[in-house]
N, C-alpha and C positions, 0 to 999 in steps of 0.2 A: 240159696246158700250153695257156692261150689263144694264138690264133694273131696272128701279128702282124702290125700294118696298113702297109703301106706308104706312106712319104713321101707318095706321086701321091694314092694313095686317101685317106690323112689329109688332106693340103691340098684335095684338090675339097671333102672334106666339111666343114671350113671354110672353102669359100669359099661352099659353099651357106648355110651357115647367117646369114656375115656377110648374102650377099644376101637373106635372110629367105624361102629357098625351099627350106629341107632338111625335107624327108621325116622320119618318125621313124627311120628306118634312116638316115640321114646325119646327123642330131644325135647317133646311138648312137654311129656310126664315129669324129664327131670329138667326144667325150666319152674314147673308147677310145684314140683315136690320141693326144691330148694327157694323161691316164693314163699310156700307153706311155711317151712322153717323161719325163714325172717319174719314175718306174722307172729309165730311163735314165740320170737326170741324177744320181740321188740312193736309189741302192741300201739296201736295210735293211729291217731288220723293226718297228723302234718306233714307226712312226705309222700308220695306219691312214686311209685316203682313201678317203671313201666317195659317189659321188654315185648314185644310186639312183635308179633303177631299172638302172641302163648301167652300173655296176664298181665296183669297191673294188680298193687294192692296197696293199701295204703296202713304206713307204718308209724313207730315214733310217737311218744307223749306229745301233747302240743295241742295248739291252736287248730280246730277243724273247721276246714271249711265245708261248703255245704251248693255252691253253685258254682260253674264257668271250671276254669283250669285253677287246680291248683296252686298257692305260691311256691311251693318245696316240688321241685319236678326232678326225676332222676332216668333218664332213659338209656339204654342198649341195648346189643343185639343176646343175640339165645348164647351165640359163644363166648361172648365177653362176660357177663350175667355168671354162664356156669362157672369160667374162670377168676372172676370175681370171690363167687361163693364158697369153692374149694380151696381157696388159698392157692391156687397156680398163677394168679396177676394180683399186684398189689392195686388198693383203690387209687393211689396218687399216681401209678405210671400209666392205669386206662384212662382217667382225669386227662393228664399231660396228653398222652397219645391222640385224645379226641373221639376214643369209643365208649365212653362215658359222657353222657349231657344231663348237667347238674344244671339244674337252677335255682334261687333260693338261699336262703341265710342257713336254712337248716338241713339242704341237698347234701346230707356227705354221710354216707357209710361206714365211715374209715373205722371208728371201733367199734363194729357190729360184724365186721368181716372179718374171717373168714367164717361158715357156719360149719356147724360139727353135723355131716349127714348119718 
């Protein structure tokens, strides 16, 4: 079971990164801490969130699967991910943009974003 970050540790680690002085170990923590939160928010096994190199979890009421790749695949990077999650990019303009790869009937976020850290 990963361990879990707490509120104080999640928000310093986003507050470094908004001030554009997080460490690689602080972009991981608030990658992980904002993950945490969508687990949180929206239990389940049918989608699959991946930002790589820092976590994957799987989200969302639904169909679980259990071998190979999942069908509901959602992937980006650590800075798209945070801005995702703070409500600084909306889900449909990183979609469009192409820093978001959805795949999946049930790949979409859109009202589960932004999260309240």
């Amino acid at each position: 079971m990963p361990r879990t970050i707490s509120t104080g540790d999640g928000r310093d680690a986003l507050a470094a990164v908004a001030a554009g002085s997080a460490a690689r170990a602080e972009l991981a923590t608030a990658v992980r801490y904002l993950l945490q939160l969508l687990v949180e928010k929206a239990p389940g096994n049918s989608v699959e969130v991946r930002v790589p190199p820092f976590g994957a979890v799987q989200v969302v009421e639904g169909p679980r699967h259990t071998r190979g790749t999942p069908p509901n695949v959602i992937e980006t990077d650590a800075a798209t991910w945070i801005a995702l999650a703070t409500g600084r990019t909306a889900w449909a303009d990183a979609v469009t943009a192409g820093t978001v790869h959805a795949s999946g009937v049930r790949a979409n976020l859109d009202g589960l974003l932004p999260l309240r850290p």
